[in-house]
N, CA, C and O atoms as a DFTB+ gen file, in Angstrom:
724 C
 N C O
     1  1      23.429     119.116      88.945
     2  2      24.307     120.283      89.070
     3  2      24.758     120.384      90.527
     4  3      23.963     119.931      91.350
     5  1      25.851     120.880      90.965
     6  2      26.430     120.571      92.028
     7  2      26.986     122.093      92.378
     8  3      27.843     122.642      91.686
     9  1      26.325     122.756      93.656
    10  2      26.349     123.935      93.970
    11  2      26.531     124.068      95.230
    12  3      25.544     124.393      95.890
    13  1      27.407     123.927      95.703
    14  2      27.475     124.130      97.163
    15  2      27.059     124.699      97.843
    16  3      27.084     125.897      97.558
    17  1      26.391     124.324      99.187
    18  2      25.250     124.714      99.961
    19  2      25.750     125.183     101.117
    20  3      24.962     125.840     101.798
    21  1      27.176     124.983     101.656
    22  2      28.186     125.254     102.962
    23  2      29.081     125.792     102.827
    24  3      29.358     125.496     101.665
    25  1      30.030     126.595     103.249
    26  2      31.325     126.788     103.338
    27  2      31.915     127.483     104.541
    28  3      31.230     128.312     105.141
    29  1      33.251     127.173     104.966
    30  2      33.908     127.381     106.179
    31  2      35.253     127.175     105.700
    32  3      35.686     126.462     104.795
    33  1      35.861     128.024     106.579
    34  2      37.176     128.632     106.409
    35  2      38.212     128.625     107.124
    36  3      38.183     129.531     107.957
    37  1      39.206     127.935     107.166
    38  2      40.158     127.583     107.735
    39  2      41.861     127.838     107.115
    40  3      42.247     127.674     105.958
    41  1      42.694     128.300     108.357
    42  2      44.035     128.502     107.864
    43  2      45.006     127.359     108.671
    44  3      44.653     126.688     109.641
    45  1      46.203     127.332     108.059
    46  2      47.297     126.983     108.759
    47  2      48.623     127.322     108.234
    48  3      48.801     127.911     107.168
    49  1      49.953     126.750     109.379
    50  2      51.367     127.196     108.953
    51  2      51.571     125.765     108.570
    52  3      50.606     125.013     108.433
    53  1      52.927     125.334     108.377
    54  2      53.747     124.038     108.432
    55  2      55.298     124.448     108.356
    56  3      55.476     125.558     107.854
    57  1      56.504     123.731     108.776
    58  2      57.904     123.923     108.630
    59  2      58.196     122.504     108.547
    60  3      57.724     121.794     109.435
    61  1      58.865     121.993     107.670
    62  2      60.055     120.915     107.175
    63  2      60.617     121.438     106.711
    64  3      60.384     122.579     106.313
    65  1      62.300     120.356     106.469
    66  2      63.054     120.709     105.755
    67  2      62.975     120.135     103.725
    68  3      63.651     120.359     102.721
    69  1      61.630     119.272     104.098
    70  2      61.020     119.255     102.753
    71  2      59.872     119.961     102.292
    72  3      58.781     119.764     102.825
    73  1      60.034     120.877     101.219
    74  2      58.998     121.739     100.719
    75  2      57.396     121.096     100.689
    76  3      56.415     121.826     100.832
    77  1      57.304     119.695     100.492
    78  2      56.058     118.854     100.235
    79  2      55.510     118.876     101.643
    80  3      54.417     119.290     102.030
    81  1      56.581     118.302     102.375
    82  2      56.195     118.405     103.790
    83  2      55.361     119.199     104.851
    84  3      54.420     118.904     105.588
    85  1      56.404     120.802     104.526
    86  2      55.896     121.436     105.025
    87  2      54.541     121.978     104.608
    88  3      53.894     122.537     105.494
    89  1      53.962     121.891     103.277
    90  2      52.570     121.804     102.868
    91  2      51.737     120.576     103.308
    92  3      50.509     120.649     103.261
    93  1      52.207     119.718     103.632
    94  2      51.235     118.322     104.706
    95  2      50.915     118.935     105.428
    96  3      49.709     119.182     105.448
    97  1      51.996     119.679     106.678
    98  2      51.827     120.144     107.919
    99  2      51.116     121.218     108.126
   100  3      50.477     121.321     109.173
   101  1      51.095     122.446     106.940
   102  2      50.059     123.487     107.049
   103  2      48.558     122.830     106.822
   104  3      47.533     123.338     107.276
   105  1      48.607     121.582     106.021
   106  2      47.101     121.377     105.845
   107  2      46.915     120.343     107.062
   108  3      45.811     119.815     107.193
   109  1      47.269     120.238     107.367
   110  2      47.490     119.740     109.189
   111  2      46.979     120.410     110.074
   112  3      45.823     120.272     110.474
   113  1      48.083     121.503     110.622
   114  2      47.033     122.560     111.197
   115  2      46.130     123.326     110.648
   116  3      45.851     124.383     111.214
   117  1      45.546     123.001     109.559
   118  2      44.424     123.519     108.943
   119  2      43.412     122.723     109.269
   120  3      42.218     123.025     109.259
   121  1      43.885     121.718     109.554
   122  2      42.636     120.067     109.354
   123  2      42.254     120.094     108.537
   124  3      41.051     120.347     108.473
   125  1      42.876     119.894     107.555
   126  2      42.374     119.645     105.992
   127  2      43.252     118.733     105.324
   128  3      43.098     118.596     104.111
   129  1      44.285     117.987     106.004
   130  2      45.526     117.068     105.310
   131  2      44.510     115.828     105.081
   132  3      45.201     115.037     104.439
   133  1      43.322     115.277     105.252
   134  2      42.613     113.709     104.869
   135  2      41.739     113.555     103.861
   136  3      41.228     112.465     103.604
   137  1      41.485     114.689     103.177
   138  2      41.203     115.329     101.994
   139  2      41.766     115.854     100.654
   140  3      42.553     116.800     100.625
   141  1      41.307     115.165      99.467
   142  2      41.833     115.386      98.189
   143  2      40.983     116.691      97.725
   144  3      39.839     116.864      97.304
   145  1      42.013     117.463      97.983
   146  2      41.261     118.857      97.397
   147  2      42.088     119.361      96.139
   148  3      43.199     119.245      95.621
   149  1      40.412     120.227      95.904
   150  2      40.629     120.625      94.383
   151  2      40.200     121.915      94.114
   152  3      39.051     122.337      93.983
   153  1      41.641     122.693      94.023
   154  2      41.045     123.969      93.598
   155  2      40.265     124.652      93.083
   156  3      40.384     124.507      91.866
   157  1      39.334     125.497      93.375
   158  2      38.346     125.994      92.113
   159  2      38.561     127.471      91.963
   160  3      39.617     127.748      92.531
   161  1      38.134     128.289      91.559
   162  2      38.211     129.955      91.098
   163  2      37.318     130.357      91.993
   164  3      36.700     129.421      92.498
   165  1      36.910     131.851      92.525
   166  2      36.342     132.548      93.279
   167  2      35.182     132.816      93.614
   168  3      34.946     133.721      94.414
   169  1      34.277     132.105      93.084
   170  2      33.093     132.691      93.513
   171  2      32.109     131.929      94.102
   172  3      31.648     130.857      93.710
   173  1      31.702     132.861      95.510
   174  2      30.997     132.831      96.641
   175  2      29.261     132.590      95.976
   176  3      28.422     133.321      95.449
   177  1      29.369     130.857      96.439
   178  2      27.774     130.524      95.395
   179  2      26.855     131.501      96.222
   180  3      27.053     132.218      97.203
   181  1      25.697     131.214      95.368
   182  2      24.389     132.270      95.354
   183  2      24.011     130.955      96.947
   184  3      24.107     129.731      97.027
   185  1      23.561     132.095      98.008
   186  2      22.964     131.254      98.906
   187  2      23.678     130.236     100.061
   188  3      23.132     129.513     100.895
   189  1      25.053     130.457      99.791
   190  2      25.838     129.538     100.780
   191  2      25.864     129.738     101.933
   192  3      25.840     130.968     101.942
   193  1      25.895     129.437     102.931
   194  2      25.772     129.404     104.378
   195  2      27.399     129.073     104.821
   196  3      28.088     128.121     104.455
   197  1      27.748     130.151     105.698
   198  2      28.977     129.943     106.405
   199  2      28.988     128.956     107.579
   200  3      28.156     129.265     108.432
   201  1      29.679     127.882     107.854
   202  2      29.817     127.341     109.001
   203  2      30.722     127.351     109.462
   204  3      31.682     127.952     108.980
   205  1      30.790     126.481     110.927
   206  2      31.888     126.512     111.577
   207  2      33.046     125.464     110.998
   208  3      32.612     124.734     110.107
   209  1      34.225     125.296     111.296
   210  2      35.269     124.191     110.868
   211  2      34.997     123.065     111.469
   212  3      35.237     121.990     110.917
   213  1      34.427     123.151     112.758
   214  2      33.966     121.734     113.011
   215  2      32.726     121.016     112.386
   216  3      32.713     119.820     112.094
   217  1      31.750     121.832     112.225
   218  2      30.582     121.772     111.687
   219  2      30.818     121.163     110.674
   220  3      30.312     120.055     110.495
   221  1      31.918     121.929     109.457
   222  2      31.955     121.088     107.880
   223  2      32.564     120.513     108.038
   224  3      32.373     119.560     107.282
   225  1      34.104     120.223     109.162
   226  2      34.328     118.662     109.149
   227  2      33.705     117.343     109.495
   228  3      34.063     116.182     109.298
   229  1      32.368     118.036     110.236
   230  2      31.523     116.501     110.033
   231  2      30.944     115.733     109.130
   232  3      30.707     114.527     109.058
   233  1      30.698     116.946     108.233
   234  2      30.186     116.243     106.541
   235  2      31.136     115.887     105.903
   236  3      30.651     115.467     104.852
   237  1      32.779     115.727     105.838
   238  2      33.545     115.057     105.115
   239  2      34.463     113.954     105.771
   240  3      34.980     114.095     106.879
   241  1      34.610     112.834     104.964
   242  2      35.385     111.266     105.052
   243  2      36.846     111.960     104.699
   244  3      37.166     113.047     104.219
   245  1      37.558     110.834     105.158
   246  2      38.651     110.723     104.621
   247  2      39.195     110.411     103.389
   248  3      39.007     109.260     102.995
   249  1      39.725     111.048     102.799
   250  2      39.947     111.135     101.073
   251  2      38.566     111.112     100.265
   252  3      38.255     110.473      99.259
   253  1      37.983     111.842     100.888
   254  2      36.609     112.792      99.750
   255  2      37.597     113.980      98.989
   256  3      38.555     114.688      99.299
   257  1      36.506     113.665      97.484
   258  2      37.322     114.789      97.034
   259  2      36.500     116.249      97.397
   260  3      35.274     116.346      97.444
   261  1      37.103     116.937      97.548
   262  2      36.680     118.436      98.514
   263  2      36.958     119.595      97.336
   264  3      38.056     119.613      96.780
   265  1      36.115     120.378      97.046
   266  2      36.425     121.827      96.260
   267  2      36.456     122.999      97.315
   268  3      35.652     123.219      98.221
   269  1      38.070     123.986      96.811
   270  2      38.182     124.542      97.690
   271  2      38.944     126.149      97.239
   272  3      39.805     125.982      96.375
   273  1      38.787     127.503      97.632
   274  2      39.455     128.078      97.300
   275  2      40.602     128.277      98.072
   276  3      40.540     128.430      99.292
   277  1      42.011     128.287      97.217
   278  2      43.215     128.187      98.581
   279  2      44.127     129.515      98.220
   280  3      43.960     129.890      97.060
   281  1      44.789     130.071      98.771
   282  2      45.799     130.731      98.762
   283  2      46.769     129.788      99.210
   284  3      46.398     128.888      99.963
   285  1      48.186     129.884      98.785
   286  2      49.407     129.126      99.430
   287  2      50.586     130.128      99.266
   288  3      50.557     130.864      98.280
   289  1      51.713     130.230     100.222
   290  2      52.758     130.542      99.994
   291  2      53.596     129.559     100.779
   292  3      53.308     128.634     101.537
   293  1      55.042     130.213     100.221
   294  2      55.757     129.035     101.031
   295  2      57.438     129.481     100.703
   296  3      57.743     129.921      99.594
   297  1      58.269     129.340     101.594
   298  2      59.958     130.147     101.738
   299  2      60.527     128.932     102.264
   300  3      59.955     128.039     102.888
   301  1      61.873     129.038     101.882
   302  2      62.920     128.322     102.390
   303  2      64.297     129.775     103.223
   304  3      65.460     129.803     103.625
   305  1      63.506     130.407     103.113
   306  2      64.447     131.337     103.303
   307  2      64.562     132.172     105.116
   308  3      63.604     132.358     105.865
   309  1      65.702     132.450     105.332
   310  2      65.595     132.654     106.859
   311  2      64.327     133.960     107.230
   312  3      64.121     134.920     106.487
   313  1      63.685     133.727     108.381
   314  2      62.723     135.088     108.644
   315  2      61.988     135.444     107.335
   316  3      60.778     135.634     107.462
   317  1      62.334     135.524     106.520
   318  2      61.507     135.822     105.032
   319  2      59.989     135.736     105.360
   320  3      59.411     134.649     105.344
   321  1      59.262     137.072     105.703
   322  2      58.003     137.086     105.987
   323  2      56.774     136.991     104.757
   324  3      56.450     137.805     103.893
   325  1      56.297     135.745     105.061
   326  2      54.827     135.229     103.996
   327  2      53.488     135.128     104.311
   328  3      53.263     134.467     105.325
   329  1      52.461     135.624     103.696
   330  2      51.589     134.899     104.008
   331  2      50.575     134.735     102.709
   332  3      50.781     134.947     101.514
   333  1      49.040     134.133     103.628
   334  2      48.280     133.439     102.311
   335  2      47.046     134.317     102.994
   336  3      46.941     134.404     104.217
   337  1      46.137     134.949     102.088
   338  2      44.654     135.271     102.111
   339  2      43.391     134.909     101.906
   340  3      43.756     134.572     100.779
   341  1      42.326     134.670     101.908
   342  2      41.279     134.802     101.486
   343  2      40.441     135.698     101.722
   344  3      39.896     135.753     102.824
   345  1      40.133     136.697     100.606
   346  2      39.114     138.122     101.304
   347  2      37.735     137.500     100.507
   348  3      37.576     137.075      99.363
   349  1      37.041     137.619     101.390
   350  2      35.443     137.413     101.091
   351  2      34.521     138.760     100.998
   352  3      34.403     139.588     101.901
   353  1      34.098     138.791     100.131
   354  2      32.801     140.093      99.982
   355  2      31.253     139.264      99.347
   356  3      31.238     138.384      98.486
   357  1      30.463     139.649      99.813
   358  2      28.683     139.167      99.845
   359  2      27.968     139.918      99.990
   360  3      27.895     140.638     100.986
   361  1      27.022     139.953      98.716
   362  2      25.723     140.979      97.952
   363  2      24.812     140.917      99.428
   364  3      25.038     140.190     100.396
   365  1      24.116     141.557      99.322
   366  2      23.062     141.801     100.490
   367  2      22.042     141.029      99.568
   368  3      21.330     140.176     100.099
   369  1      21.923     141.294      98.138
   370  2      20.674     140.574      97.777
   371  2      21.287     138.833      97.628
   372  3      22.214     138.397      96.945
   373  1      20.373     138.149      98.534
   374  2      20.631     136.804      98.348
   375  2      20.720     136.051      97.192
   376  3      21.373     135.008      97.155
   377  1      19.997     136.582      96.062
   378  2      19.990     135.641      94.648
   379  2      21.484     135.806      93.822
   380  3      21.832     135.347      92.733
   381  1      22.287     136.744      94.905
   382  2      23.065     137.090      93.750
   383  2      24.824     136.468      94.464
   384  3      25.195     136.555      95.635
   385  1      25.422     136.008      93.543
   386  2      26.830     135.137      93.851
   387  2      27.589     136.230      94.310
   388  3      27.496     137.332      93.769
   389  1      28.423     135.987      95.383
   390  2      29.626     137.062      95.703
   391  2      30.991     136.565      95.427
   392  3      31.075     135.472      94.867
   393  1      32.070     137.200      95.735
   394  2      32.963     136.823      95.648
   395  2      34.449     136.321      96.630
   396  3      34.936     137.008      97.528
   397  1      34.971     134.943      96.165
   398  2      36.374     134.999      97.064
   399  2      37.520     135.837      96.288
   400  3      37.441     136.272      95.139
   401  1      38.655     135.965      97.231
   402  2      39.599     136.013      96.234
   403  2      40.844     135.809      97.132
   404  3      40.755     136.163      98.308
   405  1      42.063     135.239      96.652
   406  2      42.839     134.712      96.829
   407  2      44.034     135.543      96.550
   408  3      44.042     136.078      95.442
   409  1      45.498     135.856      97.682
   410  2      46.401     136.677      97.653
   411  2      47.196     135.901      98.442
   412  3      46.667     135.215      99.317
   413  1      48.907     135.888      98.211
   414  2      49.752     135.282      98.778
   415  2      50.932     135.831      98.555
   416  3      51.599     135.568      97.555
   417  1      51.380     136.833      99.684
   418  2      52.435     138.009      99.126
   419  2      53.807     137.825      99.807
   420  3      53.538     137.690     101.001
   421  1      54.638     137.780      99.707
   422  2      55.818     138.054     100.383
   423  2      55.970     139.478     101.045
   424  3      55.613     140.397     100.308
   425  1      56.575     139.949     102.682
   426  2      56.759     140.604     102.871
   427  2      55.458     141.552     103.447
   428  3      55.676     142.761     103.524
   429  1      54.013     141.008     103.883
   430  2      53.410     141.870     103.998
   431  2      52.664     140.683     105.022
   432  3      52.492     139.472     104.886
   433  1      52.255     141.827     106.293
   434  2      52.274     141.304     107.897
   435  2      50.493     140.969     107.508
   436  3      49.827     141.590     106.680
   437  1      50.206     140.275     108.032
   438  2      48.679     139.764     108.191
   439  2      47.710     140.358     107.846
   440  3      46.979     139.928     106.954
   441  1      47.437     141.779     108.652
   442  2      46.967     143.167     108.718
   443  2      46.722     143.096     107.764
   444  3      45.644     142.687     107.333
   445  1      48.163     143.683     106.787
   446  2      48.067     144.480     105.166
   447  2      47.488     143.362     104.375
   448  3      46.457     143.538     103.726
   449  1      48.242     141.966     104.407
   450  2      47.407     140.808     103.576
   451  2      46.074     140.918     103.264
   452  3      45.623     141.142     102.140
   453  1      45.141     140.675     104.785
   454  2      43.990     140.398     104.736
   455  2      43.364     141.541     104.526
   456  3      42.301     141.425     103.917
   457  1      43.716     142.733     104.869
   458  2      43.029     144.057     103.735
   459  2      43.164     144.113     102.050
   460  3      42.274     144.252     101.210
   461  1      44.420     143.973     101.907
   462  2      44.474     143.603     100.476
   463  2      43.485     142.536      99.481
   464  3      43.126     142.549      98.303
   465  1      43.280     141.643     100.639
   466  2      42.553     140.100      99.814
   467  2      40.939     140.960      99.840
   468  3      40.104     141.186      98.964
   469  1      41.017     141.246     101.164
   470  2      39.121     141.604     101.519
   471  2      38.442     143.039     100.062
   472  3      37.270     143.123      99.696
   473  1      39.722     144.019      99.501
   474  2      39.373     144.640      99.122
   475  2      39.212     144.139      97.898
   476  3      38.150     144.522      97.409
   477  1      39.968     143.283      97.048
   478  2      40.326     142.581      96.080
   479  2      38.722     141.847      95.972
   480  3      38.073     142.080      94.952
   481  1      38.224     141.109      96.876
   482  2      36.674     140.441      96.750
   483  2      35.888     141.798      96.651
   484  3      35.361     142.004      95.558
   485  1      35.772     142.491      97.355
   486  2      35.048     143.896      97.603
   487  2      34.837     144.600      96.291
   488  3      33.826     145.241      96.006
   489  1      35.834     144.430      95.555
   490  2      36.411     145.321      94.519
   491  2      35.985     144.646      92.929
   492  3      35.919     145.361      91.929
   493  1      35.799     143.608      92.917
   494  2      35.535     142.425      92.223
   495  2      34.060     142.575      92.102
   496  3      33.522     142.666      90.998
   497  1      33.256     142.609      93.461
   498  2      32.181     142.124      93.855
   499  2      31.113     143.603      93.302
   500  3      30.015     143.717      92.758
   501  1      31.777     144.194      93.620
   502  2      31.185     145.940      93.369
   503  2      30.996     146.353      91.754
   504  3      30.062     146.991      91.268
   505  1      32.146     145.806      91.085
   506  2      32.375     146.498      89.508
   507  2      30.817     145.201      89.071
   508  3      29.970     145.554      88.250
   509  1      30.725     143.757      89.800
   510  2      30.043     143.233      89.061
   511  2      28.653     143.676      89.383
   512  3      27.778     143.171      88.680
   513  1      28.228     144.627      90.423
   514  2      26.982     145.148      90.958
   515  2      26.916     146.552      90.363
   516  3      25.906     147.185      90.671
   517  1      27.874     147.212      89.502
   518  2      27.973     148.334      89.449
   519  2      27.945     149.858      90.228
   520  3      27.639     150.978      89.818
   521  1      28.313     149.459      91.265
   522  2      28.966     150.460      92.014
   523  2      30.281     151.273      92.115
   524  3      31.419     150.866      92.350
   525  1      29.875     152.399      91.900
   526  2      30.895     153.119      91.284
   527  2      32.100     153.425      92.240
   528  3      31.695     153.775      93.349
   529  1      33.114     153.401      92.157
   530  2      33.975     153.724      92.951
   531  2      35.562     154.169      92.259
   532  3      35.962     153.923      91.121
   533  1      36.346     154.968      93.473
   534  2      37.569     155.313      92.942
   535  2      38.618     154.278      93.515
   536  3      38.940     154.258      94.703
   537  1      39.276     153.152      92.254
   538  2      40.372     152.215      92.867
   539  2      41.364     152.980      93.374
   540  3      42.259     152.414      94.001
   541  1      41.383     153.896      93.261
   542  2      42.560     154.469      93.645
   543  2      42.755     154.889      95.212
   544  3      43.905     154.869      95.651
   545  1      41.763     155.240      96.009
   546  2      41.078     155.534      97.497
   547  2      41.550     154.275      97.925
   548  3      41.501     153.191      97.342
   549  1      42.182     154.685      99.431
   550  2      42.239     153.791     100.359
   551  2      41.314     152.567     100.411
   552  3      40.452     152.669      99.538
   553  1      41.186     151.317     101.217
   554  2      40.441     150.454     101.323
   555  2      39.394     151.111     102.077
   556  3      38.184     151.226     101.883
   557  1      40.303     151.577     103.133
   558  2      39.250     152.086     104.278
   559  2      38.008     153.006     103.688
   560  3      36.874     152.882     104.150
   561  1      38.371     154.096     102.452
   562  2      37.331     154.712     102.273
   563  2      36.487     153.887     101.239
   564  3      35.304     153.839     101.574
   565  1      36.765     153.240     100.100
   566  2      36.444     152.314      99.451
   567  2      35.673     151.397     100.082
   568  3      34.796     150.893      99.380
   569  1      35.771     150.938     101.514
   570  2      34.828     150.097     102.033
   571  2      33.491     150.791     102.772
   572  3      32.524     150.107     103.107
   573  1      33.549     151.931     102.936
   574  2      33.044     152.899     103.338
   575  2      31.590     152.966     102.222
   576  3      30.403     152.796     102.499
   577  1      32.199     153.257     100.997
   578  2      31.650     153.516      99.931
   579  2      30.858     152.326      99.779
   580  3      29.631     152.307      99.870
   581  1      31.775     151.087      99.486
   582  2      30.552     149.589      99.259
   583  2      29.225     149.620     100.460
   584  3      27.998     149.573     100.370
   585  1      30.079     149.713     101.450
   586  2      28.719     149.524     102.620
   587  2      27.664     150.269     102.438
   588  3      26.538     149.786     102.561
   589  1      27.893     151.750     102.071
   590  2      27.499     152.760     102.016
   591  2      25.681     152.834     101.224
   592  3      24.574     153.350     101.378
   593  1      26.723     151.592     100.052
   594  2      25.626     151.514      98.900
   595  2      24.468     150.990      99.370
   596  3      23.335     151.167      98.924
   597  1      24.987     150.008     100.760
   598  2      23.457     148.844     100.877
   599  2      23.562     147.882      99.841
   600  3      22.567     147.184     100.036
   601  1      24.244     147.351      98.715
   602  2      24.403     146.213      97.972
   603  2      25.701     145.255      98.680
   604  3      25.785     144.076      98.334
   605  1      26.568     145.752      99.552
   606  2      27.527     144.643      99.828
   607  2      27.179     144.601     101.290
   608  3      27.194     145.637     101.954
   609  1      26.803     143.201     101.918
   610  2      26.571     143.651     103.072
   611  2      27.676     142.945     103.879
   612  3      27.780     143.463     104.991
   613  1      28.480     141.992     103.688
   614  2      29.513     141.548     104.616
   615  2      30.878     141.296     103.412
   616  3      31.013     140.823     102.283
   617  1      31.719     141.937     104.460
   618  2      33.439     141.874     104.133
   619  2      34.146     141.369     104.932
   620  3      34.121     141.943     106.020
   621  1      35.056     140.162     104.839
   622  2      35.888     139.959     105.933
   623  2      37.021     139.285     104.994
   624  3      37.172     139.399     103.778
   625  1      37.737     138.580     105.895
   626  2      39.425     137.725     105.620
   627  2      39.995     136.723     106.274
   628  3      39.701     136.822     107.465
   629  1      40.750     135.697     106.038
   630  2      41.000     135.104     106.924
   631  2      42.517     134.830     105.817
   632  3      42.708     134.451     104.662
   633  1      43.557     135.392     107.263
   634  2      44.708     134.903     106.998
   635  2      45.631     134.396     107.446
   636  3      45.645     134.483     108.674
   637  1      46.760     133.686     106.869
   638  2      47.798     133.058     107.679
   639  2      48.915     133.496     107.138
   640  3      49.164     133.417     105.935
   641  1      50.057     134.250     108.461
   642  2      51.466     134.878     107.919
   643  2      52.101     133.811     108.725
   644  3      51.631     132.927     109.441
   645  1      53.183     134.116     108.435
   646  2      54.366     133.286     108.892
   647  2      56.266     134.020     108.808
   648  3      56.671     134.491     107.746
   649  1      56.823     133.995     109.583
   650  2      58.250     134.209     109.103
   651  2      59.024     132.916     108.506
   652  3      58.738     131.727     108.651
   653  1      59.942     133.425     107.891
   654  2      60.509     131.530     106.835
   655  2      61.039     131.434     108.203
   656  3      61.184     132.437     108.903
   657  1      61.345     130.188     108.617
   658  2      62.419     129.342     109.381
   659  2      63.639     129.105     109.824
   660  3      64.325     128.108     109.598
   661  1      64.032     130.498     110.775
   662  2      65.234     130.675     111.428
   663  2      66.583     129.596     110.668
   664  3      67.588     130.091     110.158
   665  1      66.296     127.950     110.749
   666  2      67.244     127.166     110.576
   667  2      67.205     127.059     108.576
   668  3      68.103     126.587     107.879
   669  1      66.105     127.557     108.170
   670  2      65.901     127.336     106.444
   671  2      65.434     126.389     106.247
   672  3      65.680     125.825     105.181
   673  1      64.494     125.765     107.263
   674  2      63.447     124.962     106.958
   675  2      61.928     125.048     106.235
   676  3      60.928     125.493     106.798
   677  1      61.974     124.583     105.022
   678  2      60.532     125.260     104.538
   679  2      59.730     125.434     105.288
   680  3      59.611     124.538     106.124
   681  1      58.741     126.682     105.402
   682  2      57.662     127.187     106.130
   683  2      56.948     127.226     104.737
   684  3      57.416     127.499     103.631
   685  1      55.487     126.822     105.168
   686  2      54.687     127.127     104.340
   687  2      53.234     127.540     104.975
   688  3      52.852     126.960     105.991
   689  1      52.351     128.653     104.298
   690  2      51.008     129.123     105.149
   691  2      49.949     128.879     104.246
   692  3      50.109     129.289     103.096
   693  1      48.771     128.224     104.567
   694  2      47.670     128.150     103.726
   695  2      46.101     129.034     104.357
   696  3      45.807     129.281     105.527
   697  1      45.575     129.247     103.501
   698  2      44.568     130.135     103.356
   699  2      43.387     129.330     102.864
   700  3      43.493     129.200     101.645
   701  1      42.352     128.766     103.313
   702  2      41.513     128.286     102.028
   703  2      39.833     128.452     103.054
   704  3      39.558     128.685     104.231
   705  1      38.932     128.128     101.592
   706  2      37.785     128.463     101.741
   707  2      37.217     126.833     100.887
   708  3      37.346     126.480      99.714
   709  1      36.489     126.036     102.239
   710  2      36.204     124.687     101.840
   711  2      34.972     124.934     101.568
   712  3      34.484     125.821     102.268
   713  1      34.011     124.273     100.481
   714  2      32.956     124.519     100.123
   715  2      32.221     123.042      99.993
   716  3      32.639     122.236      99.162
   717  1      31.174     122.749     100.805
   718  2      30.613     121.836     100.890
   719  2      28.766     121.674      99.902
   720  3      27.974     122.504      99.457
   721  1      28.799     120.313      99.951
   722  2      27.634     119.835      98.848
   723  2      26.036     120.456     100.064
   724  3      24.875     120.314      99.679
């Protein structure tokens, strides 16, 4: 069984005037373009250890296949503001799995993104611990409330915005959460 024991988190942008391209180049400045990655669904294994990006790029070769959670967006359109999320939320009790979650919105500055994604894991992570809460309340008080409980003990985000490309060169932003053996 294969449960990943690492994970670290890394973003990037890219601009060509080819859409493929400019997704090379975000996983470029991501340092993640020498890797066959493979999407998986959200959830933060029981017990994983966060590292650094350099750290888990020492455990992977070139064209390993890699499981990863990603957000992507991507515009051809002038200034057209994008970006990609990953909000992370994690149980205080160690035996128990937390959650990623993945958001990629048009029109919404970094800030709002990565609150949106962080509450989205938070929010996810809480209904499956049963903690009661009102979706309807701000994040801010809503996060208030998770902490509050003593069952969620860390929330964070990591995101990448971007404006589209003055000349209409694809821009594209990636978001992802690499998860190592």
């Amino acid at each position: 069984m294969y449960v990943p024991k690492k994970i670290f988190f890394t973003k990037g942008v890219g601009h060509h005037k080819e859409y493929l391209a400019s997704f090379e180049l975000a996983l470029r400045s991501a340092r993640i373009e020498k890797y066959n990655l493979v999407t998986v669904s959200s959830i933060y294994p029981v017990g994983c250890k966060r590292v650094t990006i350099d750290k888990g790029l020492e455990e992977l070769s070139p064209g390993q296949i890699v499981h990863c959670v990603m957000a992507r967006n991507a515009t051809n359109e002038p200034n057209r503001l994008i970006a990609s999320s990953i909000g992370v939320a994690i149980p205080k009790d160690k035996t128990m799995y937390g959650y990623l979650s993945e958001h990629h919105p048009f029109g919404e500055t970094e800030k709002v993104s990565g609150e949106y994604a962080e509450d989205l894991a938070a929010s996810m992570l809480a209904t499956t611990l049963g903690i009661d809460f009102d979706p309807e309340k701000a994040w801010n008080e809503r996060e208030q409330v998770f902490k509050m409980s003593g069952r969620i003990v860390n929330t964070f985000n990591v995101t990448q915005s971007a404006r589209g490309n003055k000349e209409g060169l694809w821009t594209t932003v990636i978001s992802c959460a690499i998860l190592l053996a």
